[in-house]
N, C-alpha and C positions, 0 to 999 in steps of 0.2 A: 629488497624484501621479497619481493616476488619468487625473483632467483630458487631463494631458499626453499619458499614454500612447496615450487615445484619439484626441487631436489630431493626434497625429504617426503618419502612416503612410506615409512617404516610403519606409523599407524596411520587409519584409518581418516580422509579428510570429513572437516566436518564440515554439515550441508546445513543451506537457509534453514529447512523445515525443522530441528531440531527442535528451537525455543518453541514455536507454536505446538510440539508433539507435548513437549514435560506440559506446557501450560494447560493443555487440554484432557492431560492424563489428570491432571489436579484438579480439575474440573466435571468432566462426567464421569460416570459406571465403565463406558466403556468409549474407544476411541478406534476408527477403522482406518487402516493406511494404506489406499493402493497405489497401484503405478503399473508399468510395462515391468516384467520380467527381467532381471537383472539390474533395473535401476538402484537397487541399494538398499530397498525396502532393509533386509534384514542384517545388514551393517549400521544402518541407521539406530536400529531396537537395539543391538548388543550394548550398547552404552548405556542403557536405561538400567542400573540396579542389576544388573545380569546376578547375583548372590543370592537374590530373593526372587526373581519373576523366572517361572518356570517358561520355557519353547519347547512349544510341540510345534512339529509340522504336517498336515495332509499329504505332503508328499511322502509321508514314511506309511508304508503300508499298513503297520501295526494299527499307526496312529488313525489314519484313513477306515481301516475297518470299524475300530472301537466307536467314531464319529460314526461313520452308517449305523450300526448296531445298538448304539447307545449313547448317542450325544448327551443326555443331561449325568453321564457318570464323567464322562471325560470332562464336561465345565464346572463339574462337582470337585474336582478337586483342588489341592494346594493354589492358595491366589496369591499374589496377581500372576494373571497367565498370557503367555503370546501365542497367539491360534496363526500358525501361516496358512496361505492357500485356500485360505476357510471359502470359495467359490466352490472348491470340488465336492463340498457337502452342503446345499443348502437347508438342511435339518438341525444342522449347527448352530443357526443363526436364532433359530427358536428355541433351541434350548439355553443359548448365553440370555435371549430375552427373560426364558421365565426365570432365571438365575436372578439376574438383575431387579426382575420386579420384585425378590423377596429380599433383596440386599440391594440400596444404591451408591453403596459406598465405592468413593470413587478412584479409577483405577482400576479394577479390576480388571478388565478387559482390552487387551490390546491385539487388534484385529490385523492380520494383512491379507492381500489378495493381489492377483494380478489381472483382476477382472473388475471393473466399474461395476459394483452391486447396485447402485441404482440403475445400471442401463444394461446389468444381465436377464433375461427373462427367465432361467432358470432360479433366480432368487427374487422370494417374494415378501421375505421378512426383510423392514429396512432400518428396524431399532429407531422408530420415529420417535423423538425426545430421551434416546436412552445412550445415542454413542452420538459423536460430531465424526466428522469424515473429513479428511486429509488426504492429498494426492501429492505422491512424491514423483519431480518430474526428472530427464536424467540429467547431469551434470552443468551445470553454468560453469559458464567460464572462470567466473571469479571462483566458484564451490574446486574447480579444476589447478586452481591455483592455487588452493590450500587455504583461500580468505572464507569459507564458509556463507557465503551469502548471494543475492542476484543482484543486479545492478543496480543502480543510483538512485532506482525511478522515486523513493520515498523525499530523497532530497528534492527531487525538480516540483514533485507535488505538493509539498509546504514549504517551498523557498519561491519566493516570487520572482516573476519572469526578469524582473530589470538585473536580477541577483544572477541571471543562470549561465552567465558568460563569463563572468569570474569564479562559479562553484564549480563549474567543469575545465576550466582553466588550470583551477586547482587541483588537478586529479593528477592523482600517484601513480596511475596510467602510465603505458607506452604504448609508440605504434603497433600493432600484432597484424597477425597472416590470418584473415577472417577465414581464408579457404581452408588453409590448413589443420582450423578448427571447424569447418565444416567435416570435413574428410573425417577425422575423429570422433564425430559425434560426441554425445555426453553419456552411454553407456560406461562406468567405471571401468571396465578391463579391458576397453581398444582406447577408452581414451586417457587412458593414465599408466597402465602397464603394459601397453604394447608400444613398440618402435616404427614399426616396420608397417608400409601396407598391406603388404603381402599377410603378416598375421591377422590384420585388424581385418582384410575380406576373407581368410580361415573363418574369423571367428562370426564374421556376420551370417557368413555361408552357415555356418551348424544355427544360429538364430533363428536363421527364417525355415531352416527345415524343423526347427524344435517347433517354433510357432503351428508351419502348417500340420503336423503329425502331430500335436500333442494340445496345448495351448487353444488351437481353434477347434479341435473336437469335441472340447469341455465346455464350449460354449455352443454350438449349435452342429448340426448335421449339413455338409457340405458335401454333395455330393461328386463335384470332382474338385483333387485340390492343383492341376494344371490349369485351369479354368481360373480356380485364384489367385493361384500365383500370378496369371497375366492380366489377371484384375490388380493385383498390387501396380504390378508394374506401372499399370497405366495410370494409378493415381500419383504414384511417386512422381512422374512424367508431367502431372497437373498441379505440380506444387504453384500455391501464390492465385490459382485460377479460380473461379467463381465457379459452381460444382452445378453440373449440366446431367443428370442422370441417362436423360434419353441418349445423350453425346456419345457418353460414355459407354451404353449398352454395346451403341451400333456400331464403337470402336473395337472392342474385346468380341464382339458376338455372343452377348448374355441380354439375355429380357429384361427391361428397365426394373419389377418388381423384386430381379436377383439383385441389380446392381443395389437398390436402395437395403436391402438386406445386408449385403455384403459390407457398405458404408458401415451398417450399425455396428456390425463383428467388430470392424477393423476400429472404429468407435470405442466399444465398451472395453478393446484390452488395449488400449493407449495407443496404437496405431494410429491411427486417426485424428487428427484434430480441424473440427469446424468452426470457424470464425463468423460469427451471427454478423449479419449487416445492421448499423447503426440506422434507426428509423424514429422520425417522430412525427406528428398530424402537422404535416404541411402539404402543400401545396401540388411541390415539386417530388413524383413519383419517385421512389428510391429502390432499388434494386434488391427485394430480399433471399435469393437465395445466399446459404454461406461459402465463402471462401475456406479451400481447404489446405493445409498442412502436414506434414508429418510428426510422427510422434520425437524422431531422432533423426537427424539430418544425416547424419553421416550412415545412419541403414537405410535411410530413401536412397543416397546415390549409391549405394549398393544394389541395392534393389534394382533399380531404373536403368543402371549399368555407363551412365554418365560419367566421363572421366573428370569433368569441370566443372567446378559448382557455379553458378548463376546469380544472380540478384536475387531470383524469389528463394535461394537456400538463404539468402543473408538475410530477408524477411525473418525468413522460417528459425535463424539463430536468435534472431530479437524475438519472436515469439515466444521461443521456450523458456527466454528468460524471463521476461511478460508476468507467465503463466506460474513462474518459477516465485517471483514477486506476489502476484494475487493470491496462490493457494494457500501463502503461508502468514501472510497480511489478515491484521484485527481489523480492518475498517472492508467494507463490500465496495467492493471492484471491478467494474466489467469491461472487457477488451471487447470490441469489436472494429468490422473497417467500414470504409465509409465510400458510395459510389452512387452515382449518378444515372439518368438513360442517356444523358447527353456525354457521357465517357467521364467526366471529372470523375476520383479515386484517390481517397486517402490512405495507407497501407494499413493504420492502426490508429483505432479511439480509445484514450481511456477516459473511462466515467468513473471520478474518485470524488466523493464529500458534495455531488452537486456541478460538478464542473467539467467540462471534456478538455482533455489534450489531445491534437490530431499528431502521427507521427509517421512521416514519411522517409523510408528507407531507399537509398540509392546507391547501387554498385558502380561506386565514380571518383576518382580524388580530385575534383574538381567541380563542384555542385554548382550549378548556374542559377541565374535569378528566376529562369524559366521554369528549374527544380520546384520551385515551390507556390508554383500557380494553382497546382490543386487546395495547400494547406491554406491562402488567402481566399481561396472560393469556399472552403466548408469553415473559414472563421465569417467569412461576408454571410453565411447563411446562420448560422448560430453565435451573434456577435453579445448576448446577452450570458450567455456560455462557456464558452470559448475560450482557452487561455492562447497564448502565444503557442505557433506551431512548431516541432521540431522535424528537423532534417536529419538524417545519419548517414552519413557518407563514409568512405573507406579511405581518406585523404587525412590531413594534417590538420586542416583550415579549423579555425574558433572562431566565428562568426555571425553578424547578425547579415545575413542575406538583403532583409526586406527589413520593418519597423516592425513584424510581427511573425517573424519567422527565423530562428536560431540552426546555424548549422555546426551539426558537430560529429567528431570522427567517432564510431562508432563503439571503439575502443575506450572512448572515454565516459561511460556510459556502462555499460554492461561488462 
């Protein structure tokens, strides 16, 4: 079934965030979808009613001037409406408000951007109680395969631990080439319509020079963009690493107050992604700065210039599914990782209903008992908490390692 799904891509596959878009469109005035540039945002909307909800874009000049000049005529008209790019004007945002506050009928408004509105500084309306916000992140493996959805994580977290060595047993799963989906990324057009590398670094190359000349202009003033280009570089380079700002200045030769700057940028237009450290009033000091990632794995080794993806890119591929999983999930969520000053290191926690899953990932087809000393030390410490840890490895093995620790091929899972 798989087979097919990837063979057929005549239309448009469909992605986890769909259900949570209609449900939320049914629910508030208005509803904001961002993401990184190119991630699908506006393949995603075409499915919504397209007969009836008008698209304007900001990047059509017309459209662009009409929002400068007179935003409440442009949200004054025919509803429901889809506003793309709505960062390039933040005046926009005030007039869909006072719209809204005279109508809260819901739907009306479906926003996109390719810029985190709550974390652009250029935008200072944030439709507090008037839209919900959604983030579309780029492709999962399974959304890549034509199943529509992220992985498994809803079943491990309401099927209890004695359950999860036969529920992933059971999986329709095959072995797969974690690299070769790294290399891919989850960007739709390298990772589903292109073949070749050779295109797929074409098309990152024109990415990142769109990003530097256009994309980062619109969000802040940089004044050299060589300078961050080798600032990219050097975080793509720190993937999986615990995020050292001074490190990092005296690496690139930029003043620590640029690089925290710079973090933000590459932050607010999905570039970036920071992994909070798991911390709670104990005893034993915990390590808070966050662990950082990429937004798309397969434009970090482009970026980085790295011919061979690593362990922390297989991290960085369970993450986006993660992330892929919580933005689009009715219950509050939170991922974070978990570390020590004595070095113990879980790669990932999730806080779901009251409870943590620790989950450590390992580039190995052969995970040893050794593997999973860290996840017995952060259950030894949160034993009231704590469910059974997982292990994800790049092997075949279905296994319980330890009495409290599951190891499972990666594939079977995401």
């Amino acid at each position: 079934m798989n087979i097919i799904h990837v063979m057929n891509r005549s239309a448009p596959l469909p992605r986890h965030l769909q259900r949570a878009l209609t449900k939320n469109l049914n629910a508030m005035p208005a509803v904001v979808v961002t993401g990184a540039r190119q991630a699908g945002k506006t393949t995603l909307v075409e499915d919504l009613a397209p007969d009836h909800r008008r698209f304007l874009s900001l990047d059509d000049l017309d459209v662009a001037d009409l929002a400068h000049r007179d935003p409440d005529a442009l949200v004054g008209g025919a509803k429901p409406v889809t506003l793309d790019e709505v960062q390039l004007e933040p005046n926009l945002l005030r007039a869909v408000k006072r719209a809204i506050d005279r109508d809260r009928e819901p739907g009306q408004f479906l926003l996109m951007g390719s810029t985190n509105l709550l974390l652009a500084k250029n935008v200072s309306e944030s439709l507090a109680g008037r839209a919900s916000y959604l983030t579309l992140w780029p492709m999962t493996r399974r959304e890549q395969l034509g199943i529509g959805s992220s992985g498994r994580w809803d079943e491990l977290v309401s099927t209890p631990e004695s359950e999860w060595l036969e529920l992933l047993r059971d999986s329709d799963s095959h072995p797969a080439d974690w690299k070769a989906l790294a290399r891919r990324g989850g960007f739709p057009t390298p990772a589903i319509q292109m073949r070749s590398e050779a295109d797929r670094a074409i098309w990152f190359g024109g990415y990142v020079r769109t990003y530097l000349e256009r994309d980062l202009r619109s969000l802040a003033s940089v004044s050299s963009l060589p300078d961050f280009r080798r600032f990219m570089r050097a975080i793509c380079l720190r993937i999986g690493q615990i995020a050292n700002q001074t490190e990092i200045g005296r690496d690139v030769a930029i003043p620590q107050p640029t690089v925290h700057r710079y973090l933000n940028l590459l932050e607010a237009s999905y570039m970036l992604i920071r992994v909070p450290a798991y911390a709670v009033n104990r005893t034993k000091r915990l390590v808070k700065s966050p662990k950082l990632y990429w937004g798309d794995v397969g434009l970090a080794l482009h970026i980085s210039g790295e011919e061979r993806p690593t362990g922390a890119h297989l991290e960085n591929v369970v993450l986006q599914d993660l992330l892929c999983w919580r933005d689009a999930s009715d219950s509050q969520i939170e991922i974070y990782y978990w570390r020590t000053t004595v070095g113990d290191e879980v790669d990932f926690v999730i806080e779901s209903a009251g409870a943590l899953m620790p989950i450590e990932v390992k580039s190995t087809k052969r995970p040893r008992i050794s593997d999973a000393n860290a996840l017995r030390v952060f259950r030894a410490e949160y034993p009231d908490s704590s469910r059974a840890g997982l292990l994800l490895h790049t092997g075949t093995l279905f296994e319980w390692l330890t009495p409290d620790v599951l190891a499972a091929p990666w594939w079977s899972i995401i």
